[in-house]
C-alpha positions in Angstrom: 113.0 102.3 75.6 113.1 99.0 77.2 109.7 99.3 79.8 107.0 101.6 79.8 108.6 103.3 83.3 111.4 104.0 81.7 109.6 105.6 78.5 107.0 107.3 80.9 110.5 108.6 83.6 111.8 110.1 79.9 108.6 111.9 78.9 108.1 116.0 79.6 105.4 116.8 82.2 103.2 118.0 79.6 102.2 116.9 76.1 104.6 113.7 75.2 103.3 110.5 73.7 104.3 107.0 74.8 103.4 104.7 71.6 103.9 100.9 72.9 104.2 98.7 70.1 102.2 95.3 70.1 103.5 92.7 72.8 103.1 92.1 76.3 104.8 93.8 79.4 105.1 92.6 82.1 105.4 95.0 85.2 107.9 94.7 87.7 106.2 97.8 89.7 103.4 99.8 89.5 103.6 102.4 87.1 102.0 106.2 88.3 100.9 108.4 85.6 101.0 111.7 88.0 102.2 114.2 84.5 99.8 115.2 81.3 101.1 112.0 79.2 99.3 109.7 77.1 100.1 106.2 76.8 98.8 104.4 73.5 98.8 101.3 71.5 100.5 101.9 68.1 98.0 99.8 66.0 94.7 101.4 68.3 93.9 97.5 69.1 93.7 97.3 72.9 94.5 93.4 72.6 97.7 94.0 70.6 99.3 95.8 73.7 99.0 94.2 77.3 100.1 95.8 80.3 100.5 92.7 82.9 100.4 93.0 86.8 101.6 89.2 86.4 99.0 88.8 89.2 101.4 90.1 91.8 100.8 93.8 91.7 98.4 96.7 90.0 100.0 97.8 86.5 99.0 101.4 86.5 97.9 104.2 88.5 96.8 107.4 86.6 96.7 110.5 88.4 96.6 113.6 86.5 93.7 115.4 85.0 95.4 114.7 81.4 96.9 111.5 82.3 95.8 109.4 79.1 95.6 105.4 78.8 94.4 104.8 75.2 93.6 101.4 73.6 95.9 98.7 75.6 95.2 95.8 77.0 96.0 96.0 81.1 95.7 92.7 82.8 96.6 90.6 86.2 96.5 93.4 88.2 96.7 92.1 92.2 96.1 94.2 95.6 96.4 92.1 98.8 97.5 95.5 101.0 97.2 98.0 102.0 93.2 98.1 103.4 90.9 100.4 101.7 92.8 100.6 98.3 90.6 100.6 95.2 91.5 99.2 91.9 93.8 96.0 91.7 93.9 96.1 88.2 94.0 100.1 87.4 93.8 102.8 89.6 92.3 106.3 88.9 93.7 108.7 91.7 92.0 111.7 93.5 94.1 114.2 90.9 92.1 112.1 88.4 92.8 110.8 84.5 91.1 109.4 81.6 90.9 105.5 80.4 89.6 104.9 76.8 89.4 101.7 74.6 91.1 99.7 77.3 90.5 96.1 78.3 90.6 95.9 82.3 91.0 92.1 82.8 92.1 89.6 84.9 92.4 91.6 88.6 92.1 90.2 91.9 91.2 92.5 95.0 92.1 90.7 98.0 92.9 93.9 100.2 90.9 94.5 103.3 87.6 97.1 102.4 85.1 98.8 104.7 82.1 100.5 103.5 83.1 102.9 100.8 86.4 102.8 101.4 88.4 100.6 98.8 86.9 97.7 96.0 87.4 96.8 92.6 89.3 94.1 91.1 89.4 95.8 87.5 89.1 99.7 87.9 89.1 102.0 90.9 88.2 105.6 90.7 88.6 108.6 93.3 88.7 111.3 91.5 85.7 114.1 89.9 88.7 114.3 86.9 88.2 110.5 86.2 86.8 109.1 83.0 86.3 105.9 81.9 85.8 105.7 78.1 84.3 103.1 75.7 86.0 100.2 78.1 85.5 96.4 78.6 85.6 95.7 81.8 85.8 92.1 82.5 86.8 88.5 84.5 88.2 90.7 87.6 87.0 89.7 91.0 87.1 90.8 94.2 87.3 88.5 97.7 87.5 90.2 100.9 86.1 89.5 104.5 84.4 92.7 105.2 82.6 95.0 102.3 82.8 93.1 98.9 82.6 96.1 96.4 82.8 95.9 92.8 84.1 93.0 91.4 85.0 94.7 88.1 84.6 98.6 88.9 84.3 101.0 92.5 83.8 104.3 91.7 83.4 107.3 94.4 83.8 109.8 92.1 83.4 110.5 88.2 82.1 108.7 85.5 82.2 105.8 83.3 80.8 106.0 79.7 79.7 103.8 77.4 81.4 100.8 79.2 81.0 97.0 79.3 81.1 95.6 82.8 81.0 91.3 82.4 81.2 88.4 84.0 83.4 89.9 87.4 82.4 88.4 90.6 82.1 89.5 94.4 82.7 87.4 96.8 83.0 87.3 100.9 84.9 85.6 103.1 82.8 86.2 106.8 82.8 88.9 108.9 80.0 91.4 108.0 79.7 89.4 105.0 78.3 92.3 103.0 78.4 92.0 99.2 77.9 95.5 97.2 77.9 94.7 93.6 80.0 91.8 92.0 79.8 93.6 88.6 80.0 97.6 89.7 80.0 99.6 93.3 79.2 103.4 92.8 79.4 105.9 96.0 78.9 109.6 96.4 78.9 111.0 93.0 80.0 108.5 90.8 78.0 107.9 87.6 77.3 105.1 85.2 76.7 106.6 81.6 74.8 104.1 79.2 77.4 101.0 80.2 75.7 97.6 80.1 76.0 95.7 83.3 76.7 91.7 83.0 
């Protein structure tokens, strides 16, 4: 196939495989994951495969309780609108999906956020479903004028495991000029399982 969409658009709802050889795609929209697929480098080296927003758009939106990103690189992701949307860079949905040995790199949040509703220039999660696997989370950022959360990860739900969140940055632009982590924001029942904060 020529682009992941129109691999993923061939795929049966439940059980197929999308193997993307090494190279970089670049994505002309935002791919949703909403059927039990699993998307997966062919050499299981994240870096060899990257999925690119291009800085203009988020890449991927899983949403499916068996909705699989495996070892890829995802990168560039952008949100400028709507307000309150989590995850510029890769977003986990309320039907939920799983994310293991990815890099999440390279996002920029720039939509409008109030308290616990939206963040997360790498990695947004909404769903109890959502897991967040053995993944380096790193150089997103977020920069909004209201609630600043999670530069590299925001989290209302589920849990991320054995992760590295680095060097991701929080920033506000005025208004109630409240900052809630530049590395990680968890709400409600979100967990953080042995991951090292940076």
């Amino acid at each position: 196939f020529a682009t992941l969409a129109k691999a993923y658009a061939a795929a049966a709802d439940t059980g197929d495989e999308i193997v993307v050889k090494p190279g970089t795609y670049v994505m002309s929209a935002s791919l949703t994951v909403a059927k039990a697929v699993t998307i997966r480098s062919s050499t299981g080296i994240a870096e060899d495969v990257k999925i690119d927003g291009n800085k203009a758009r988020r890449p991927i939106v899983l949403n499916h309780t068996e909705a699989k990103l495996l070892n890829v690189c995802v990168q560039n992701g952008y949100i400028g609108s709507p307000s309150y949307e989590p995850g510029a860079t890769v977003k986990i949905d309320t039907a939920g999906g799983v994310l293991e040995g990815c890099i999440i790199r390279g996002g920029n949040h720039n939509a409008y956020t109030t308290r616990g509703n939206g963040g997360g220039g790498g990695v947004g999660c909404l769903s109890d479903a959502g897991r967040i696997v053995n993944c380096v989370i790193t150089n997103n950022s977020i920069n909004v004028n209201d609630y600043t959360q999670g530069g590299g990860l925001y989290m209302t739900k589920g849990k991320a495991i054995n992760c590295f969140i680095g060097y991701n940055t929080g920033k506000q632009g005025g208004n109630k000029g409240v900052t809630r982590g530049g590395g990680a924001s968890l709400q409600g029942s979100a967990t953080l399982v042995n991951c090292t904060i940076a």
